[in-house]
N, C-alpha and C positions, 0 to 999 in steps of 0.2 A: 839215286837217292830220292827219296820222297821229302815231301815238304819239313813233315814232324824231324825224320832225320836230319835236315841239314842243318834247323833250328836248335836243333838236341844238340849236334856238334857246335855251332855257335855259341853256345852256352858254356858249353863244357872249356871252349878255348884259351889256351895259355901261351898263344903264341907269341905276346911282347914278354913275357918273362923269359920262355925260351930264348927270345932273341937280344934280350938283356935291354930292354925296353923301361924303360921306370917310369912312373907318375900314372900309369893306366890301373885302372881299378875296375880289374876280372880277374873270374867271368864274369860277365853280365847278365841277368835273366831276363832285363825288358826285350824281348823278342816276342814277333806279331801274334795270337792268338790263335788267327784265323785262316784257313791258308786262302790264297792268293788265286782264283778261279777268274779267267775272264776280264783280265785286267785290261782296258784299252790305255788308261793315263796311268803312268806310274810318277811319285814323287818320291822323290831323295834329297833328306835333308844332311845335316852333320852328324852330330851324334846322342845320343845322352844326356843329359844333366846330369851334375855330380850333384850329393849330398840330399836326394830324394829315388823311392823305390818306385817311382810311377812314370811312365811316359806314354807318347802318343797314344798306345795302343789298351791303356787302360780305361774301361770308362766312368769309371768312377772318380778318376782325377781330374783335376783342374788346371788341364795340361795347357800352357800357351800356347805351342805350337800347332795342338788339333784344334784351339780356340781361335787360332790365326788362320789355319787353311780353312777350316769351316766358315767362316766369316767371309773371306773372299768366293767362295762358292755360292754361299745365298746372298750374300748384297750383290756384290760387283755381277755373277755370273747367273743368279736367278733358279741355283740347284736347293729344293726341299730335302734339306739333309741336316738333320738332328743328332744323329748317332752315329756308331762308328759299323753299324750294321747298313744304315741309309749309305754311307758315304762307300762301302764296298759293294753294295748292289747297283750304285749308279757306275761301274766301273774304274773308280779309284783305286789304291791301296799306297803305302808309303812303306819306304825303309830306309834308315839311316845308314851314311856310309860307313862312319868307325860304330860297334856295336858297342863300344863300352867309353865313359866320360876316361877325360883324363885330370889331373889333378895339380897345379902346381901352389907352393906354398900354403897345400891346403884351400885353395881356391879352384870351382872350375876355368879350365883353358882350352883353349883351341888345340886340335890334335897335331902334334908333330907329322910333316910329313912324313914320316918312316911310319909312323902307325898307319896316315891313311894308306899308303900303297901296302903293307899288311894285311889291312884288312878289308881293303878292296879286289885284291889278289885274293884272298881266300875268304870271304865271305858272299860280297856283294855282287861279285862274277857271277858265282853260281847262283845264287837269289834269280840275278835278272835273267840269264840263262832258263830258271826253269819258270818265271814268270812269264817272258817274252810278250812286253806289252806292245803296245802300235806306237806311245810316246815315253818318253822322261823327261819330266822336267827338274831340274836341276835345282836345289833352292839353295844359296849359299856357295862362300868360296871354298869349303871343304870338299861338299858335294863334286865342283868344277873340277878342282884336281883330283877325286878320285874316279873320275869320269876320261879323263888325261891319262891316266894310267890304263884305265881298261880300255882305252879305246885301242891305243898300239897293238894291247892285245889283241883283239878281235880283227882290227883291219889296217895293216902294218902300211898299206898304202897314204893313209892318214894321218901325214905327221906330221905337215908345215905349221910350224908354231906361230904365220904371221896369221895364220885363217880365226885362229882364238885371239891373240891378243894379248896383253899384259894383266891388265886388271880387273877385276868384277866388272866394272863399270865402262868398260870400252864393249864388251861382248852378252853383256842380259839383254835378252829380247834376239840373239841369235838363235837358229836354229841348224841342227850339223844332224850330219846321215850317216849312219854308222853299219855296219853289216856285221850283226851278231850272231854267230851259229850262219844258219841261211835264212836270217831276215834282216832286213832292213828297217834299221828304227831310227825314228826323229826325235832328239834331243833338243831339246827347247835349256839355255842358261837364265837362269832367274837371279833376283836379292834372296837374304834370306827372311822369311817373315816374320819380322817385330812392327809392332803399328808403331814404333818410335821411329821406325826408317821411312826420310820423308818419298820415296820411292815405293811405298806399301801398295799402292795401289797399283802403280804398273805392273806387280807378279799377277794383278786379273789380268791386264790386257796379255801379257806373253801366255800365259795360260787359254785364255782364247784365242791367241793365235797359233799356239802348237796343233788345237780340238780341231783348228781349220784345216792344217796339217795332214791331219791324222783321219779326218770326216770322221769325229767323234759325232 
């Protein structure tokens, strides 16, 4: 499959209703633009926002989350990156792990795990798969556990649960090596980025430490 199609099937998907999933609200059409060419750093965050039609990938919005990575890129890291065309020519790109928000009492929520493994099984696999960057950095504990789940797949040797850790915060600023297909990628665990997390600024330094990783 080609980029267009895999996105076209992400779109079109109904696989939490099929599986009798409730509170997710797909398909979702925020899906990347752009395809994905030469990516050295990849970022994955959670998911969506419920109750707006815009996210990272649109430029016209007033997305926090592209307000957050880009800020950390030109303060802390010194990258001239304005737009979401700059930030894919210096070798970025981002994709969420659940493609679609989920929803409880009317509020957005954090994705059940049965939807991340869902939709990390049948999305986000094959994303990175046809991305196959040099890193990932991980933003968030969504990202973490969908990251958990693909990794068994990819490299079944990989499974001591003492090497990760219990909680966000015992394992950000690690980084774990994974063999996808037939390459070897470094995964960097990050926060996820709100300038309310007094932690905001250590996702530059892990961020600089994955690029060191990686001889970005």
């Amino acid at each position: 499959m080609n980029w267009n199609e895999i996105e076209d099937e992400t779109k079109r998907c109904k696989k939490c209703k099929e599986e009798g999933v409730y509170g997710v609200k797909c398909p979702d059409e925020r899906v990347p633009v752009s395809e994905p060419r030469h990516v050295k750093l990849l970022f994955v965050s959670e998911a969506p926002p419920l109750n707006t039609r815009y996210y990272f990938f649109n430029e016209n919005s007033n997305d926090r989350l592209r307000n957050s990575v880009l800020e950390l890129l030109q303060g802390d890291l010194g990258y001239q990156i304005s737009s979401l065309p700059d930030f894919i020519a210096e070798g970025f790109y981002l994709l969420p792990t659940v493609k679609c928000p989920t929803a409880k009492e009317g509020r957005n929520s954090a994705p059940a795990k049965s939807v991340i493994k869902l939709c990390s099984e049948s999305h986000l696999k094959r994303e990175i798969e046809y991305i196959m960057p040099d890193g990932v950095c991980l933003l968030g504990r969504t990202a973490l556990q969908g990251f958990l789940i693909l990794r068994n797949l990819w490299d079944v040797r990989a499974q001591n649960a003492d090497e990760v850790g219990r909680t966000l915060s015992e394992v950000a600023g690690k980084v774990l090596e994974v063999k996808v297909l037939d390459k070897n990628i470094k995964f960097m665990i990050s926060y996820w980025p709100t300038k309310r997390h007094r932690k905001f600024h250590e996702i530059s330094k892990h961020i600089r430490m994955l690029m060191n990783e990686i001889a970005f």
